[in-house]
Every structure is written in structure tokens, then in C-alpha cells.
C-alpha positions, 0 to 999 in steps of 0.5 A: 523659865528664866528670870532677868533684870535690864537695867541701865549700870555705870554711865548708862550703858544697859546689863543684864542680870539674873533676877530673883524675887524674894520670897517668903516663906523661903520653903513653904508648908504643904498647902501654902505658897511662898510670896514676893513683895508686890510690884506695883503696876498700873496696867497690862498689855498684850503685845505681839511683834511679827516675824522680822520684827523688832526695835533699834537700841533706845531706853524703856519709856518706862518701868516694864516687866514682860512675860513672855507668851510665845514666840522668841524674842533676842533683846540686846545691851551693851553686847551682850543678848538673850533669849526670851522664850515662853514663860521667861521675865525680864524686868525692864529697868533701862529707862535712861541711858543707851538703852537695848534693841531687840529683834524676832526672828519667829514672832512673838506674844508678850504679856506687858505689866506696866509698873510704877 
């Protein structure tokens, strides 16, 4: 499983970066777990794309992190690409900006957390 953030940098242009939520306890006791800080959300989706499927670079409408169920899906900004695959996030924050593309050639499902 990896964990990345898209976010929009310097002048617009959309990055990737490897994202990892804080958590507490850091090393948690037998029979406890170790927690983030809430994201806020005010819905979910589930989203399915087609083989061949995909979307030309433009910004996120808004602030969304996607769990991806199955399938693989390339994202691309600013060059450079990654692969989602089943149990990966990527928190989507391009909302301004050149934004991403993204295309599959396999399919894909995704479960779509829409956040504040």
C-alpha cells in the first residue's frame, strides 16, 4: 500500500509526494491502535472508470481522497506518473492550477471520500 498526496506547488503546477498521517500513539500497546487526526468529509463515492478510460489534465473540483479498490489507474502531473492500485490513497489536493490527467488501461473501482 502507498500513501500520496497531489497537491498544486510553486505557480500551479501539480506534485506528487509521499503522504503519511500522523499517528498516535506512534508504537501502540498490545490490544490498542494507533490513530490519525480526522479528515473531515462530507460524503463518499463509489467510482468505476472503463478500460481505456480516463480524463485530460485539469484541477480536482475539490478536496478528495481516493482508495483504490481494484483495478489500476496512471495519474500524471507535471510528468511525472504513478500507479494506484488496490489498496493504495492518494489525497487529491490540486484544486487550482494545471491540475492532472489520469488514465487505465485495466479498469478500475475506487472508493471517493469527498473532504472539506
Amino acid at each position: 500500500m502507498t500513501m500520496r498526496r497531489l497537491y498544486a506547488g510553486p505557480g500551479g503546477a501539480a506534485r506528487f509526494e509521499d503522504w503519511k498521517p500522523d499517528l498516535w500513539p506512534d508504537v501502540p500497546e498490545p490490544g490498542e491502535l494507533s490513530v490519525s487526526t480526522p479528515l473531515r468529509a462530507t460524503g463518499s463515492l463509489v467510482v468505476r472508470a472503463p478500460a481505456g478510460g480516463g480524463h485530460p489534465e485539469q484541477p480536482e473540483a475539490g478536496r478528495r481522497l481516493m482508495v483504490v479498490l481494484s483495478g489500476e489507474c496512471e495519474v500524471t502531473a507535471s510528468g511525472e506518473t504513478v500507479i494506484g492500485r488496490p489498496g493504495d490513497l492518494l489525497l487529491v489536493e490540486d484544486t487550482i492550477g494545471s491540475g492532472h490527467s489520469s488514465r487505465t488501461d485495466t479498469g478500475f473501482e475506487a472508493l471517493m471520500i469527498i473532504l472539506d
